[in-house]
C-alpha positions in Angstrom: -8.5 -31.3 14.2 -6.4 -31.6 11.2 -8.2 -28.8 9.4 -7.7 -26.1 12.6 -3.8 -26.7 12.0 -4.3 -25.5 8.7 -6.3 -22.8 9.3 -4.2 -21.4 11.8 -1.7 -21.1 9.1 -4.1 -19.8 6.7 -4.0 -22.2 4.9 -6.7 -23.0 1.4 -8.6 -25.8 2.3 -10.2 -28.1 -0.2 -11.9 -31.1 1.4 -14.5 -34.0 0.2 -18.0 -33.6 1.6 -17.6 -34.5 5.5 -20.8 -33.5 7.1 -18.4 -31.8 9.7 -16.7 -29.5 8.1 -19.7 -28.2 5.9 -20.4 -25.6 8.3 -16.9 -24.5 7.7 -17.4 -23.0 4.5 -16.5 -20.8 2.7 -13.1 -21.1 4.6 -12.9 -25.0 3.5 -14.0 -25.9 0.0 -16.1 -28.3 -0.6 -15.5 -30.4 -3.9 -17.2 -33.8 -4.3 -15.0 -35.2 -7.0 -11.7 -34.7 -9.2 -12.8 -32.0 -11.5 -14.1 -30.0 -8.6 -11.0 -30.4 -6.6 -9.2 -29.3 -10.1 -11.7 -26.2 -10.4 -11.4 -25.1 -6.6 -7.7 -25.2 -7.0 -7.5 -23.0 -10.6 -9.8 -20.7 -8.5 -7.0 -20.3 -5.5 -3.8 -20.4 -7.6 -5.5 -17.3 -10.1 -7.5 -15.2 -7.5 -5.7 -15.7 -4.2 -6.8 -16.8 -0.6 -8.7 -14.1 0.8 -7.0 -12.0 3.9 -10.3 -12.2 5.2 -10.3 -15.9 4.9 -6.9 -16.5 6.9 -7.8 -14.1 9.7 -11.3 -16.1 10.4 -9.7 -19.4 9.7 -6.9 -18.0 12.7 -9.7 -17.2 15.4 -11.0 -20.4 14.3 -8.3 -22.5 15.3 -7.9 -20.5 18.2 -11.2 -21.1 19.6 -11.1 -25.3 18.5 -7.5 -25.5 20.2 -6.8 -28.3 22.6 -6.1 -26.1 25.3 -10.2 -24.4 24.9 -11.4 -27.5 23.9 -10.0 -29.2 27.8 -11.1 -26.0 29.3 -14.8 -26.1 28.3 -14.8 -29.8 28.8 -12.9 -28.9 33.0 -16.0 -25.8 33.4 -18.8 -28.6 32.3 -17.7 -31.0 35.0 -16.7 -28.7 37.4 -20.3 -27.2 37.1 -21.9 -30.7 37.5 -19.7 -31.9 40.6 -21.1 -28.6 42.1 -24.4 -28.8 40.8 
């Protein structure tokens, strides 16, 4: 959940290959050791995060909040108890 906080700040994200936030990309980096983490920074400090970037990473967050997260889980067991 950690990562949704940041993107709802639009936030860069640079993170070590977890399998979970691969499908994340290209709104997290992915950098699997030092220099990578060095070269994915250069790249953000020169060029910029993308406007793009933070409005995806926003709706995002949104849609992984808490508050959708309890709400999907409360429609799933409402529709089994009335199954």
């Amino acid at each position: 959940m950690k990562v949704f906080e940041y993107f709802y700040l639009g936030k860069p994200t640079i993170s070590t290959p977890i399998e979970e936030l691969k499908y994340l990309q290209p709104y997290v980096k992915i950098a699997n050791n030092a220099e990578e983490f060095t070269k994915e920074i250069k790249k953000i400090l020169k060029n910029g995060w993308p406007k793009n970037y933070i409005q995806k990473q926003k709706k995002l967050a949104i849609e992984n909040s808490w508050t959708n997260k309890i709400t999907k889980i409360d429609q799933i067991l409402t529709e089994t108890i009335n199954a």
